[in-house]
KOLMARTI-77543 format. One record per residue (C-alpha): x, y, z; residue in three letters. Coordinates in steps of 0.05 Angstrom, whole numbers, plus 5000, padded with zeros to 4 digits. Example, Ala and Ser with C-alpha at 12.3 -4.5 7.8 and 13.67 -1.06 7.14 Angstrom:
2
{c1 5246	c2 4910	c3 5156	residuo ALA}
{c1 5273	c2 4979	c3 5143	residuo SER}
end
This chain:
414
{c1 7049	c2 9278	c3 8944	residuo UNK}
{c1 7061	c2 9244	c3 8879	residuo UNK}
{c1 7118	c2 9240	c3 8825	residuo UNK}
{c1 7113	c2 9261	c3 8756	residuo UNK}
{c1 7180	c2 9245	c3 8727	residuo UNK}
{c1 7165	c2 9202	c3 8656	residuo UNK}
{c1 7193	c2 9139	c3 8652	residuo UNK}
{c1 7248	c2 9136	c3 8607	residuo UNK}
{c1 7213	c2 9103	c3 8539	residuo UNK}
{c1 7245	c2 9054	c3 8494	residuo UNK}
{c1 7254	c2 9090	c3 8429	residuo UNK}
{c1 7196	c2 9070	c3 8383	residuo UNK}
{c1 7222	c2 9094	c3 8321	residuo UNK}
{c1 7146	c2 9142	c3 8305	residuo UNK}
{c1 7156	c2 9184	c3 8263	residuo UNK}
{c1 7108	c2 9251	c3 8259	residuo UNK}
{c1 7071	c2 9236	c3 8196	residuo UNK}
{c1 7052	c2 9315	c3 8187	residuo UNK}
{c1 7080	c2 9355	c3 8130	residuo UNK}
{c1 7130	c2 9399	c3 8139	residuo UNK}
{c1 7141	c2 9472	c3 8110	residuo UNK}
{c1 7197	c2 9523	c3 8092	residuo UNK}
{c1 7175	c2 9571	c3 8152	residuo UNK}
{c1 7170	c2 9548	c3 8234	residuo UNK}
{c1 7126	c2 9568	c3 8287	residuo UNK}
{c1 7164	c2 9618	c3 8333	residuo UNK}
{c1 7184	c2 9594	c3 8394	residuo UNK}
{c1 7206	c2 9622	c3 8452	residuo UNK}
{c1 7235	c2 9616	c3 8524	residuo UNK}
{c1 7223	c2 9686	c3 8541	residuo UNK}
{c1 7168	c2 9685	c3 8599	residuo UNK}
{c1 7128	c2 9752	c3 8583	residuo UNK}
{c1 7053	c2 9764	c3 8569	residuo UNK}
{c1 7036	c2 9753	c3 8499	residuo UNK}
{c1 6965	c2 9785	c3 8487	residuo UNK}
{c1 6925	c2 9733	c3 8439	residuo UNK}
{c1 6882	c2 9801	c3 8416	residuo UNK}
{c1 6947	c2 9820	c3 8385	residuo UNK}
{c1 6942	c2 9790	c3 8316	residuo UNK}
{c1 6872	c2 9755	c3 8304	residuo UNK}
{c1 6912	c2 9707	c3 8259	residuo UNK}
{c1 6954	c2 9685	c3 8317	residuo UNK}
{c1 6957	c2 9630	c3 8372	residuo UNK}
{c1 6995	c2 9629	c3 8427	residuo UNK}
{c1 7008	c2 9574	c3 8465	residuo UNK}
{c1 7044	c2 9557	c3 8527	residuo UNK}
{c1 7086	c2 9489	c3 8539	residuo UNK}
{c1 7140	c2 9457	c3 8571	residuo UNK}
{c1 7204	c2 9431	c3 8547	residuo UNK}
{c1 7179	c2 9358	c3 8552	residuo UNK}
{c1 7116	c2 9382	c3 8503	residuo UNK}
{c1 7159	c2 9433	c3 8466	residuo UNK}
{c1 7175	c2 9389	c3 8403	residuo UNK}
{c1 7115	c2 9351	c3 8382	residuo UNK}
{c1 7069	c2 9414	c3 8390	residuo UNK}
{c1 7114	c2 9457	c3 8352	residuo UNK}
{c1 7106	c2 9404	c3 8301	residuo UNK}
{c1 7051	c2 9405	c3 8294	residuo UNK}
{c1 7041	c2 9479	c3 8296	residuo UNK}
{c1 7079	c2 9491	c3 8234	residuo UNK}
{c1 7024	c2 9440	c3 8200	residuo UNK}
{c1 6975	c2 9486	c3 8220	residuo UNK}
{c1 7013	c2 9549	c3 8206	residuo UNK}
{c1 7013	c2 9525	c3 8133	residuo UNK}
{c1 6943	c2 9493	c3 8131	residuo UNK}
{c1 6907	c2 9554	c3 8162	residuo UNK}
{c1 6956	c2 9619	c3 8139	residuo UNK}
{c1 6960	c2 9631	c3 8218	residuo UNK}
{c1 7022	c2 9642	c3 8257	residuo UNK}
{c1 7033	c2 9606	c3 8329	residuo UNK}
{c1 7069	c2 9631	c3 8376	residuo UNK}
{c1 7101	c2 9581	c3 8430	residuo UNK}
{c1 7127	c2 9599	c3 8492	residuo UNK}
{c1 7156	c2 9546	c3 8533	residuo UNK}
{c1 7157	c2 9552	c3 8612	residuo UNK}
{c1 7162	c2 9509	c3 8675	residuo UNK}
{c1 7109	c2 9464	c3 8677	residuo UNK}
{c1 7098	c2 9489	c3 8755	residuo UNK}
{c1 7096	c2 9554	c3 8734	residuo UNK}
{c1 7044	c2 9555	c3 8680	residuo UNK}
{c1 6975	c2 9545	c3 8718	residuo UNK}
{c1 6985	c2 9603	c3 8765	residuo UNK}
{c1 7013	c2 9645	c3 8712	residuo UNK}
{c1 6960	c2 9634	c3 8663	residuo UNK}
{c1 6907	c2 9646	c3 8730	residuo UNK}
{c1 6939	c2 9717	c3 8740	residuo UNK}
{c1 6942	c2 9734	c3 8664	residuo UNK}
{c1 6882	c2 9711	c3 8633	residuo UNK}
{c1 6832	c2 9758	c3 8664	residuo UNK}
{c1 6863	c2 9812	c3 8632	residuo UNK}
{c1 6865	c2 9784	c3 8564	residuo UNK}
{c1 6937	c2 9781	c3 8574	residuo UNK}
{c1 6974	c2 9702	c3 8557	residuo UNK}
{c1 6972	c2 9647	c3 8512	residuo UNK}
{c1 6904	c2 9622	c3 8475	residuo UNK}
{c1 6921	c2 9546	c3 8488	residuo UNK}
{c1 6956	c2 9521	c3 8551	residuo UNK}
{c1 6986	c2 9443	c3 8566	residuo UNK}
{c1 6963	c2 9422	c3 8637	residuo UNK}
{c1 6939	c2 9378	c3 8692	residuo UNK}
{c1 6868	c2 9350	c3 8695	residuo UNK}
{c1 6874	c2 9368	c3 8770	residuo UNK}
{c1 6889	c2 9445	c3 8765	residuo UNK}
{c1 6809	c2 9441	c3 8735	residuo UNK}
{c1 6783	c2 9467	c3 8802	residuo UNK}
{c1 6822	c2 9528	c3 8810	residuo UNK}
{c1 6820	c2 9542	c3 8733	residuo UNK}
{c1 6744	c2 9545	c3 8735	residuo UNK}
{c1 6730	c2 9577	c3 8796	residuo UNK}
{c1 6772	c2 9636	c3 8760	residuo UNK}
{c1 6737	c2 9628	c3 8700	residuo UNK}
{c1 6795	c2 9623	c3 8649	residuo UNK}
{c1 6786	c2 9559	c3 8617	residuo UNK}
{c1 6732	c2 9555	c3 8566	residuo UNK}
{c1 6693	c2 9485	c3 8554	residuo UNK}
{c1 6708	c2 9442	c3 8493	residuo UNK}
{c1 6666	c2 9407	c3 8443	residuo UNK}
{c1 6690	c2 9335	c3 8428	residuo UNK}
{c1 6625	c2 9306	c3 8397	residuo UNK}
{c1 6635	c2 9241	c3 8373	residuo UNK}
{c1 6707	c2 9244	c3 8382	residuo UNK}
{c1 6700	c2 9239	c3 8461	residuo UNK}
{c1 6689	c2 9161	c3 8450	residuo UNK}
{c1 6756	c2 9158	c3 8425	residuo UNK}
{c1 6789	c2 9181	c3 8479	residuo UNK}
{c1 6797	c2 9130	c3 8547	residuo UNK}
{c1 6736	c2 9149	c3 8593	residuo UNK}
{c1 6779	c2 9157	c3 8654	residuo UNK}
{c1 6810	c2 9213	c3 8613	residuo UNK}
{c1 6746	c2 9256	c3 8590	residuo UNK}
{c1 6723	c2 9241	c3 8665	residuo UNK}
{c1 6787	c2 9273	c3 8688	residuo UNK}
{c1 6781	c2 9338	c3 8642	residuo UNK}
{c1 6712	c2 9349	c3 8658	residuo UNK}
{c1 6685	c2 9389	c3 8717	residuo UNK}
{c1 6615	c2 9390	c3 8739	residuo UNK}
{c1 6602	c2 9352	c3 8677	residuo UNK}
{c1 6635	c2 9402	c3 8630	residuo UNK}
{c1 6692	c2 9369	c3 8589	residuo UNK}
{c1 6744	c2 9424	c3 8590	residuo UNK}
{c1 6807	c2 9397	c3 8562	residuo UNK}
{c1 6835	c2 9344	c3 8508	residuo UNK}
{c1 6869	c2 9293	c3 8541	residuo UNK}
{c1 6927	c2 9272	c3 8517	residuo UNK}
{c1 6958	c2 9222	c3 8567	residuo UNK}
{c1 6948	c2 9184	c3 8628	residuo UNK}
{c1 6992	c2 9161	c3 8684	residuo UNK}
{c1 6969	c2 9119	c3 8750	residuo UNK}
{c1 7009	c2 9081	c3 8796	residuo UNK}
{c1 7011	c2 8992	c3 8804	residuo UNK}
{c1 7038	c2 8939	c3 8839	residuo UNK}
{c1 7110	c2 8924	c3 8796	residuo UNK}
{c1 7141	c2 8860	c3 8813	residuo UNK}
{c1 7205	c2 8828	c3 8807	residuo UNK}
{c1 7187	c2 8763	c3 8773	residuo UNK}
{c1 7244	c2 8733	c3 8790	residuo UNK}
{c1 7247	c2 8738	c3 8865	residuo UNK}
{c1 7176	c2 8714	c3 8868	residuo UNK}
{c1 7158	c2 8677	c3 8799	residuo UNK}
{c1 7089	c2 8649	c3 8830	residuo UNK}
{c1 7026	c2 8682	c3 8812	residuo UNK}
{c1 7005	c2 8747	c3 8853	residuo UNK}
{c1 6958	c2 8728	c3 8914	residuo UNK}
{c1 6884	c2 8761	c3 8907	residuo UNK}
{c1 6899	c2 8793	c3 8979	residuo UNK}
{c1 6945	c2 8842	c3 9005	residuo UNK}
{c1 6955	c2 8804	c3 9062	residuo UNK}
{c1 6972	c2 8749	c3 9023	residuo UNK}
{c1 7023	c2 8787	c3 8987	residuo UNK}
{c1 7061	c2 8805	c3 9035	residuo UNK}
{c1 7059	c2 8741	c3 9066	residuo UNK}
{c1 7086	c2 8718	c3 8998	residuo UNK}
{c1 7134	c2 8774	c3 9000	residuo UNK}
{c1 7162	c2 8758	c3 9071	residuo UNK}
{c1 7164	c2 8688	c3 9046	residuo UNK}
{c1 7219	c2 8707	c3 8990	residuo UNK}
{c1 7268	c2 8724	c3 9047	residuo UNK}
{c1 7295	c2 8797	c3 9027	residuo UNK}
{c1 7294	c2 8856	c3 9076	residuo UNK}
{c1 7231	c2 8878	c3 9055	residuo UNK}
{c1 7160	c2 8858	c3 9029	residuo UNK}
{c1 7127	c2 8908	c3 8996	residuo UNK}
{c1 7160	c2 8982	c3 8983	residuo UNK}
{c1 7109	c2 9030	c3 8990	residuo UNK}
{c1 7150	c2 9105	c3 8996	residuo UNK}
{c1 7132	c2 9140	c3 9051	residuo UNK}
{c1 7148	c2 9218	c3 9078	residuo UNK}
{c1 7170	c2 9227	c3 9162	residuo UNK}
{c1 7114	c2 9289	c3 9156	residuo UNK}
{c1 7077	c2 9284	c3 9103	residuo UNK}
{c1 7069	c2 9205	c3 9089	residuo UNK}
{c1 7048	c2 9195	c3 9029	residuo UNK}
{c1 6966	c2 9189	c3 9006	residuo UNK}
{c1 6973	c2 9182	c3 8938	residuo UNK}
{c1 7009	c2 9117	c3 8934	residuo UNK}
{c1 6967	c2 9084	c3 9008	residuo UNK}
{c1 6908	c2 9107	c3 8958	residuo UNK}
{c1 6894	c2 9034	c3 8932	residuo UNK}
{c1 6897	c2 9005	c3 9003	residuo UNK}
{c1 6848	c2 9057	c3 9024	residuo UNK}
{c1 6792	c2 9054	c3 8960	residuo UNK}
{c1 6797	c2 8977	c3 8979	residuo UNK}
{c1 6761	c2 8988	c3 9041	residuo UNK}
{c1 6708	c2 9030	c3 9002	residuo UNK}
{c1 6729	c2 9100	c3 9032	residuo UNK}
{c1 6748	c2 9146	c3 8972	residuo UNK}
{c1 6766	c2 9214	c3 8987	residuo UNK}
{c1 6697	c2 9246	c3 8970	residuo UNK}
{c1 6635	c2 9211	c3 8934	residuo UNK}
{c1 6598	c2 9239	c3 8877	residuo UNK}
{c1 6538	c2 9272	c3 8859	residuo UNK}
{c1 6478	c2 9248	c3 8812	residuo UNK}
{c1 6530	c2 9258	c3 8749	residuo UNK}
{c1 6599	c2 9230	c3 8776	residuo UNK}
{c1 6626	c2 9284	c3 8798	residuo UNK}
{c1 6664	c2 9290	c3 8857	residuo UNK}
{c1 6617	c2 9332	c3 8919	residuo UNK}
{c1 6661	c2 9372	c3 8975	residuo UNK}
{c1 6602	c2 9352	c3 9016	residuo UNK}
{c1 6606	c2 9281	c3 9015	residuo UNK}
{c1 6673	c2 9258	c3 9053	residuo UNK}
{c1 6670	c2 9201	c3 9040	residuo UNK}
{c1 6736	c2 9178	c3 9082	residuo UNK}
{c1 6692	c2 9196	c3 9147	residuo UNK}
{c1 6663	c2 9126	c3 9145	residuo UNK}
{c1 6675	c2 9063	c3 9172	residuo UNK}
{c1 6708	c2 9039	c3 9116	residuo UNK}
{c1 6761	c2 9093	c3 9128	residuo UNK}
{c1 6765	c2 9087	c3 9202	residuo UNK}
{c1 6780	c2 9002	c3 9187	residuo UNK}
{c1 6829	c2 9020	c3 9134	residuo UNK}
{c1 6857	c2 9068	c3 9190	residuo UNK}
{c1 6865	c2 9007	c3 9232	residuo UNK}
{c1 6902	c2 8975	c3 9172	residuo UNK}
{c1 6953	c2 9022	c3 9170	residuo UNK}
{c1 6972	c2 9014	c3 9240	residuo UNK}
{c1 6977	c2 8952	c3 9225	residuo UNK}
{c1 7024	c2 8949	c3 9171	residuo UNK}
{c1 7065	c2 8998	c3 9207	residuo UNK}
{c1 7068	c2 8946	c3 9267	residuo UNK}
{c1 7084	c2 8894	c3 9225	residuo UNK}
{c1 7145	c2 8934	c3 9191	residuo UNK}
{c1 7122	c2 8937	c3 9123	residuo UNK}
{c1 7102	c2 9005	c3 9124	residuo UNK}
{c1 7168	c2 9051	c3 9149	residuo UNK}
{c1 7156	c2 9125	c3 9143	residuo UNK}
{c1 7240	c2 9126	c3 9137	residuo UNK}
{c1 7227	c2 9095	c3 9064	residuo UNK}
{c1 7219	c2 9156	c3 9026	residuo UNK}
{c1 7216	c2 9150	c3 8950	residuo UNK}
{c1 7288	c2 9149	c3 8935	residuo UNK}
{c1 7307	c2 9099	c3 8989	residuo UNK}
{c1 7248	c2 9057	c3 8968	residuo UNK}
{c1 7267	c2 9060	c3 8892	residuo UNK}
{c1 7344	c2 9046	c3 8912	residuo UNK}
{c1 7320	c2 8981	c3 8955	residuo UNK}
{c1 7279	c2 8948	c3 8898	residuo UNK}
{c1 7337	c2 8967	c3 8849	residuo UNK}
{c1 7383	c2 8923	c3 8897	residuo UNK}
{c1 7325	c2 8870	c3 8897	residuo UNK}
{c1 7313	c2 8884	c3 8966	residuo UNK}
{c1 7244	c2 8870	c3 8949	residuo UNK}
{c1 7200	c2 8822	c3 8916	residuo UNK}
{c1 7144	c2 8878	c3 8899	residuo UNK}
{c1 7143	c2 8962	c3 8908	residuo UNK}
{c1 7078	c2 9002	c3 8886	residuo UNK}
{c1 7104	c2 9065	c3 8849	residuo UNK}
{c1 7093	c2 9094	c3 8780	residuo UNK}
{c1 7117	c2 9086	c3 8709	residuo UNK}
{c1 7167	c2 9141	c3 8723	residuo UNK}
{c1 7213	c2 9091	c3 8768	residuo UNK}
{c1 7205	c2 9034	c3 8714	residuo UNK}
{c1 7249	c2 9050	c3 8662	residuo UNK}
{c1 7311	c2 9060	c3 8708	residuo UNK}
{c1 7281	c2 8987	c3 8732	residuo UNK}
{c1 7291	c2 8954	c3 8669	residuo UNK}
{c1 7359	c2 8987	c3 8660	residuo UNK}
{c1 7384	c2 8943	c3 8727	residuo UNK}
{c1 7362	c2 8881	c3 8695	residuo UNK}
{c1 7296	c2 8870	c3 8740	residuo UNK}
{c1 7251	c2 8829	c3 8698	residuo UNK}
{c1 7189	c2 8871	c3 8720	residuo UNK}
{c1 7110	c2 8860	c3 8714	residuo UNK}
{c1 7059	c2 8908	c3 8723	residuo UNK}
{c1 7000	c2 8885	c3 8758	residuo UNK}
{c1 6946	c2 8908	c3 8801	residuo UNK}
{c1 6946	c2 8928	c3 8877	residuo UNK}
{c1 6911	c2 8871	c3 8901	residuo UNK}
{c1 6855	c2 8892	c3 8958	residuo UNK}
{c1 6862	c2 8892	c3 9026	residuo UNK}
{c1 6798	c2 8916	c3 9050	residuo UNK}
{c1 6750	c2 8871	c3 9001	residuo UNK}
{c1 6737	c2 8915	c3 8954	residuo UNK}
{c1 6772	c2 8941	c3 8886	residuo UNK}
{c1 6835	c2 8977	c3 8895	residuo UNK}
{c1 6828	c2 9042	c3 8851	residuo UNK}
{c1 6892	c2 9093	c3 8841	residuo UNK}
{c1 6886	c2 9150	c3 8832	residuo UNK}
{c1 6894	c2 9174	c3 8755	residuo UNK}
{c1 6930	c2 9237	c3 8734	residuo UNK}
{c1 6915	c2 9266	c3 8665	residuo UNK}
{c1 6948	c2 9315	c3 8621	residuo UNK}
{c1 6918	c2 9347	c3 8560	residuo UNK}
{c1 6912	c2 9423	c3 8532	residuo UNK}
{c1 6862	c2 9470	c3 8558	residuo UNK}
{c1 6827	c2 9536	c3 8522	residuo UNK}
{c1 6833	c2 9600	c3 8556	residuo UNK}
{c1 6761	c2 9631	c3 8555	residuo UNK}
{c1 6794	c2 9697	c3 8544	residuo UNK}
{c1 6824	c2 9674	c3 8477	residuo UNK}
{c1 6801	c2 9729	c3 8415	residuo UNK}
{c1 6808	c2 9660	c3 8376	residuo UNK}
{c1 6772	c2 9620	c3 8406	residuo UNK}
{c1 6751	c2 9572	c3 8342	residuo UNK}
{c1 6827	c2 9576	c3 8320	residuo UNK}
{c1 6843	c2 9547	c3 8385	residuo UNK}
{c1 6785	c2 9488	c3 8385	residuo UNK}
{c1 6807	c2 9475	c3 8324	residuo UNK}
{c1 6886	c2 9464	c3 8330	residuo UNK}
{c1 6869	c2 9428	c3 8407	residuo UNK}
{c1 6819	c2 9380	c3 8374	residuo UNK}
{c1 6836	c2 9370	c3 8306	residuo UNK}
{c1 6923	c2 9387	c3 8311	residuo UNK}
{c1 6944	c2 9362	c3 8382	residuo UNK}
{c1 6879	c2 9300	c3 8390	residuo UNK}
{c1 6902	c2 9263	c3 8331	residuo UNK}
{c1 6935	c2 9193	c3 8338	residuo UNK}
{c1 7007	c2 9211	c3 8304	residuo UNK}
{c1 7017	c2 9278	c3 8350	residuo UNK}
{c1 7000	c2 9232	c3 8414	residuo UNK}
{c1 7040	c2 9182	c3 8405	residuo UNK}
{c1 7093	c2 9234	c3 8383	residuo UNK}
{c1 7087	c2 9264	c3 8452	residuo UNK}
{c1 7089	c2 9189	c3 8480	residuo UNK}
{c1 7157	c2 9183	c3 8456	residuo UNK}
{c1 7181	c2 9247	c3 8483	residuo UNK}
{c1 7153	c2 9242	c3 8549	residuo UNK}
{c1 7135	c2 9169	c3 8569	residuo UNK}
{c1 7062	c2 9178	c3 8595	residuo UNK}
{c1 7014	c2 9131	c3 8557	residuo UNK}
{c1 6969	c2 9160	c3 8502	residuo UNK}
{c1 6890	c2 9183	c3 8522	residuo UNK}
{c1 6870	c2 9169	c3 8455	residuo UNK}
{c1 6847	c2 9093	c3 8460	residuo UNK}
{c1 6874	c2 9086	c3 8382	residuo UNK}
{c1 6938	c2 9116	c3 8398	residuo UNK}
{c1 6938	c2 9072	c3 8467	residuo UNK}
{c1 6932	c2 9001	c3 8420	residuo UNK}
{c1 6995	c2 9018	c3 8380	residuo UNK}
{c1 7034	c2 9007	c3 8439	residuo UNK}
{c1 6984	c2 8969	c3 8468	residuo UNK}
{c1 7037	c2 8910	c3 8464	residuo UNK}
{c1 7091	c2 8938	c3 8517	residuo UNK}
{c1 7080	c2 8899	c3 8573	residuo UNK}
{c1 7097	c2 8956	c3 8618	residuo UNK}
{c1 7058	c2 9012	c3 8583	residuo UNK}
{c1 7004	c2 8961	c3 8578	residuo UNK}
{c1 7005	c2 8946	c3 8651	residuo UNK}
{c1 7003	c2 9005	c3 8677	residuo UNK}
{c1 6941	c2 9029	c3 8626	residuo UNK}
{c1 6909	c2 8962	c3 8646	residuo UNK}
{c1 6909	c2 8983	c3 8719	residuo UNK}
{c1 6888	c2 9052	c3 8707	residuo UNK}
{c1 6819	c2 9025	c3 8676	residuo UNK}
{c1 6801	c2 9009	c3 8746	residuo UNK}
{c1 6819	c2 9084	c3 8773	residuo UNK}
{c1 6788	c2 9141	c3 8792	residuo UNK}
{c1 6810	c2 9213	c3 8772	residuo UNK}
{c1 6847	c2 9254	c3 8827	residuo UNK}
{c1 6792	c2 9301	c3 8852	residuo UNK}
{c1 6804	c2 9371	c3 8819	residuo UNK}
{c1 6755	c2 9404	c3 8859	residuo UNK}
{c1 6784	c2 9464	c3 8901	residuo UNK}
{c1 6767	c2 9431	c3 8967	residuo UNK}
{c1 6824	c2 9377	c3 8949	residuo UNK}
{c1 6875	c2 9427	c3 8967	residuo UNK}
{c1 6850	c2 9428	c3 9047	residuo UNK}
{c1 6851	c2 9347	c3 9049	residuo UNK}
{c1 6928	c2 9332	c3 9039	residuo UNK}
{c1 6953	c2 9359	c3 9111	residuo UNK}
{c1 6911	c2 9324	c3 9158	residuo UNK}
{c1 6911	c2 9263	c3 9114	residuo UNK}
{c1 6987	c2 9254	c3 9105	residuo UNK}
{c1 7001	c2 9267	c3 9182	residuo UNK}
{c1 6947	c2 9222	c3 9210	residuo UNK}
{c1 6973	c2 9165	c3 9161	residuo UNK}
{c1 7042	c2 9181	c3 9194	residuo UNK}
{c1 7018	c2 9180	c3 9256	residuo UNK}
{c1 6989	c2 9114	c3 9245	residuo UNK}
{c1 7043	c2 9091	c3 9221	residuo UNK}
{c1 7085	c2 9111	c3 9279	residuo UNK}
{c1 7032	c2 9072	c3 9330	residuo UNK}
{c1 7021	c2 9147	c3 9355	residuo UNK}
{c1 6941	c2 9137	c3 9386	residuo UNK}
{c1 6883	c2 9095	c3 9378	residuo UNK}
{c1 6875	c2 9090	c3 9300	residuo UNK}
{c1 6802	c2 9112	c3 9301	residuo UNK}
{c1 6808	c2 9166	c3 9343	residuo UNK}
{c1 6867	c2 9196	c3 9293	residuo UNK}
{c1 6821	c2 9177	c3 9241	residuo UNK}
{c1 6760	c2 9221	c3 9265	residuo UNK}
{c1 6802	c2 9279	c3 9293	residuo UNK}
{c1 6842	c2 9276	c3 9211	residuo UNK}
{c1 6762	c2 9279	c3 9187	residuo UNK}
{c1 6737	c2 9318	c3 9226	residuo UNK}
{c1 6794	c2 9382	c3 9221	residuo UNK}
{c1 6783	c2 9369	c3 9139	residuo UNK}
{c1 6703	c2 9382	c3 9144	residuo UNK}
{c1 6722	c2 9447	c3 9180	residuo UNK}
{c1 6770	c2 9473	c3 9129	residuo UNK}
{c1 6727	c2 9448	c3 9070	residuo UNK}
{c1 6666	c2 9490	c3 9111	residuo UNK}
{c1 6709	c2 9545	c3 9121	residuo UNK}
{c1 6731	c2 9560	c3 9054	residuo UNK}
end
């Protein structure tokens, strides 16, 4: 459903500011268990190659701060939530795992993440980002980036200010006289939710609504409204009109605004970078609304979660909060990945990048991707009845109710 290749960042020239020592924390790429009851003066901690440098950084500061030894094993990113699911129980894996805020629902519901205690440090940290790692009002991991999707724009092809409307933008967009309006990738079978997701929260019809403390309720589907059977009308529309074309897939999509096929694409900060490497002279801006109200993408956050099998457990809180939630060791992992700090302090150092400020600017206004587990029955239906729509394949509310009503039954069912 959605991308999550970093944008290529302009070097920043950061510098970890942490001291270094004679010894280094072990690292390794071999994939076996490593039991954190082993040594109770040892960490282990699982990461990817993208996270591999700046944590093992900053592990050898705590190595020589603390007399403890961390271990690092680095994985595939797609491999480590199911992994750690199928170790933990049996005090088997790391102590300290980097993750997604959406693999929350499945990583409580097995009970192997263990909450964490910010204090006044949450404050620090963007809101979206705290909301993101928290489940049923439990913060359970340390955010450490942020990444949403906007409306880019070449500036050149259409130098006039952005219309309020989406209607007005692609009118706008038409106007410029390329072969298309506005790229918004698409999948023959599966469409493609995530990046419609604006259009859709703009007619007020979020995936599910929320209980008395924010957090998202399986109950509530909320798309089962009339604001999601007009934006199902909307869709048709577009797809009548030619500017949504379920042959643009993401590649094709990224290709045609590369050519300047395009005045304006919606797509994430991982496209941007190759972008500015064709010469576009790109802005970052907000999806305008088509249904009246605010357009709200979804936000995907990444931070480090506790196991709540760890024999460590305060080691761990204490190199998660105090090590890897610092400013220096975020923006350290900025640079290596390209996903914008959590950490609000960290965010303002960079805070002058146009396109790292754009995209943070837009992702204010966002709303967490659900993490609960019922999110997992909702893609299906909903990327097949947006096809279908697309494709002018039935009467856009009856897709709509029979895509709604098949969800309620799975969510029921499970």
């Amino acid at each position: 459903m959605r991308r999550s290749i970093p944008v290529v960042a302009a070097t920043l020239g950061l510098a970890l500011t942490l001291a270094a020592c004679s010894g280094s924390s072990g690292e390794t790429t071999d994939d076996a268990s490593e039991s954190s009851a082993a040594n109770a003066g040892t960490l282990t901690v699982w990461v990817d190659d993208t996270r591999s440098g700046p944590v093992k950084e900053v592990a050898t500061t705590f190595e020589k701060e603390k007399g403890v030894t961390v271990k690092l094993v680095q994985k595939d990113f797609g491999d480590i939530r199911d992994d750690f699911i199928s170790q933990a129980p049996t005090g088997q894996g790391p102590d300290v795992i980097v993750g997604a805020h959406d693999w929350l629902g499945k990583l409580v519901q097995n009970g192997v993440v263990a909450p964490i205690e910010l204090g006044d440090k949450a404050e620090d940290f963007l809101p979206v980002s705290t909301q993101a790692m928290s489940y049923d009002g439990t913060l359970y991991g340390l955010p450490y980036s942020v990444e949403n999707i906007a409306l880019v724009k070449n500036k050149d092809l259409v130098p006039d200010a952005t219309p309020a409307s989406f209607d007005e933008l692609v009118a706008q967009a038409k106007a410029a006289g390329t072969q298309y309006s506005v790229l918004i990738q698409q999948d023959e079978k599966t469409g493609d939710p995530y990046h419609m997701y604006p259009l859709q929260t703009s007619f007020g019809a979020p995936v599910f609504g929320t209980d008395a403390d924010g957090a998202y309720d399986a109950a509530q589907l909320a798309m089962d409204s009339d604001g999601g059977r007009a934006f199902a009308a909307y869709v048709a529309k577009l797809g009548a009109e030619g500017v949504l074309n379920t042959s643009l897939s993401g590649d094709v999509a990224k290709e045609a605004f590369i050519n300047g096929q395009a005045p304006y694409m919606i797509t994430g900060p991982w496209n941007v970078g190759d972008f500015v490497s064709a010469g576009i002279n790109v802005g970052i801006e907000k999806v305008p609304s088509a249904g009246g109200q605010p357009s709200q993408p979804f936000v995907g956050v990444q931070g480090f979660f506790i196991s709540a099998k760890s024999k460590n457990a305060l080691l761990a809180n204490e190199f998660v909060v105090n090590y890897l939630g610092t400013k220096d060791v975020q923006l350290a992992m900025y640079e290596a990945g390209g996903r914008a700090p959590a950490l609000q302090s960290a965010l303002d150092e960079i805070g002058d990048d146009p396109i790292v400020g754009g995209f943070a600017e837009v992702g204010k206004d966002g709303v967490p991707m659900p993490s609960i587990p019922a999110m997992d029955t909702v893609w299906a239906d909903w990327g097949a009845t947006e096809v279908a729509l697309v494709n002018q394949q039935g009467d856009p509310t009856a897709l709509w109710d029979q895509m709604t009503a098949s969800i309620a039954g799975k969510i029921a069912a499970s």
